[in-house]
Every structure is written in structure tokens, then in C-alpha cells.
C-alpha positions, 0 to 999 in steps of 0.5 A, a space after each residue: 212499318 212501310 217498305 217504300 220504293 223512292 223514284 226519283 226522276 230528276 234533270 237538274 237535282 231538284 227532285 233528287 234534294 226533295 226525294 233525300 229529304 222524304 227518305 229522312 222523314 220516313 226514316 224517322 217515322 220507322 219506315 224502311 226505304 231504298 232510294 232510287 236515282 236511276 230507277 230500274 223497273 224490274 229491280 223495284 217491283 214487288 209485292 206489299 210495297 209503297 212507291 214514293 215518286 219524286 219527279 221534276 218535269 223536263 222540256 214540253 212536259 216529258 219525263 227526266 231523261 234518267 226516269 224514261 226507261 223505268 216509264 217505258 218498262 212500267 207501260 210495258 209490263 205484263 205484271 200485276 201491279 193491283 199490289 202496288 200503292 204509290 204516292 207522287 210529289 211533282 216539282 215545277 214552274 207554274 209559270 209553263 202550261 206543262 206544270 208537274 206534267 209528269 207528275 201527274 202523266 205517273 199518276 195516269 199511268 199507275 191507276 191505269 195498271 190498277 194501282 191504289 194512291 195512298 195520297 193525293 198528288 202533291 206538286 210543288 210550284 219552283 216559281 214561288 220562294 219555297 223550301 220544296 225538301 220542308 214543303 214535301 217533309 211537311 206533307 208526309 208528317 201530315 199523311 203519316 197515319 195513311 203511310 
């Protein structure tokens, strides 16, 4: 069993739906979880945890408004993060040259602190029909073994 950290960054509800949907599949898979709407970066950090990013992203390819100072804190750290494995689904518009660009400007950020991803990124296209909560449910039944 897993203890994982879900961070979401959200402007409109999208990514806090499919975070909520995550939280129940790794529930079920016996994974403990804490859900974080408005992640605190100093209360989020520590050791032999996975951290699960659930973000949208908002305007020219910037950040959700309630993420911006967690991102600010993790580019500021000091601490080691080699400890911490992550994960990222990103939801967006195919439609815009920015899509999941925050998405994968986390995923940068954490392998430039020496973070290990666990799974490759998963981005989710809002311009197709989809159920973006099955789609991302789907995706960790589908990655269980490596959780």
C-alpha cells in the first residue's frame, strides 16, 4: 500500500472531478490518500510517498490560480525531493498550442528536482466527447502493478 498526495490545480472544476474520481480508484486499490484543493507545499512534503497531479491548465499555458504558490514553493525548495515519485494527468483543449501545458511544465519541474515518475504523463483532450474521471480511472486500474 501507497500513501499518495493528490494536487490538484483546477480553475473551473474539471481537474478537481477527475482528481475525486483517482482518489476513489486508489481507495479501492488500498492505497491511502489525502486530497489537496488548495496544495500547501510545506504540508505535502515528505519522504516514501507518490504525488498524484491532477491539473487543467488556465490562460497562455499558466498554472491554475490555486496551484501557483504550491509551484512557486517547489521551484523554491531547498529540500531533497530524490524521494518523491509522482504522476500527472493534465486535462485540456487540443484545440490551443498550450495543451496540458502545465501539465507537462510539473513534470519539467519534478525531474529537474530528481523526482522519479512512476507513469508516464496522461493528458486528457476536453475537446473530444470524453468522460475525463473514467478515462483517468481507467489509467490507474491500468498502471495498478507500478503504484
Amino acid at each position: 500500500m501507497s500513501s499518495f498526495q493528490i494536487i490538484v490545480g483546477s480553475m473551473l472544476g474539471g481537474s478537481e472531478y477527475v482528481a475525486e474520481a483517482c482518489e476513489e480508484t486508489l481507495l479501492a486499490l488500498n492505497h491511502q490518500t489525502t486530497l489537496h484543493l488548495q496544495p500547501d507545499f510545506e504540508q505535502i512534503i515528505a519522504d516514501n510517498q507518490t504525488w498524484l497531479i491532477c491539473t487543467s491548465t488556465h490562460g497562455a499555458g499558466d498554472f491554475p490560480d490555486n496551484i501557483q504558490k504550491f509551484v512557486e514553493d517547489l521551484k523554491n525548495s531547498t529540500i531533497d525531493l530524490s524521494p518523491v515519485k509522482f504522476m500527472i494527468i493534465g486535462l485540456g483543449d487540443s484545440n490551443y498550442d498550450t495543451f496540458c501545458k502545465a501539465a507537462k511544465d510539473f513534470q519539467k519541474l519534478f525531474l529537474s528536482r530528481g523526482c522519479k515518475e512512476i507513469v508516464v504523463i496522461k493528458t486528457l483532450d476536453m475537446s473530444e466527447e470524453i468522460d475525463p474521471e473514467d478515462l483517468a480511472q481507467r489509467w490507474l486500474e491500468n498502471n495498478k502493478d507500478l503504484l
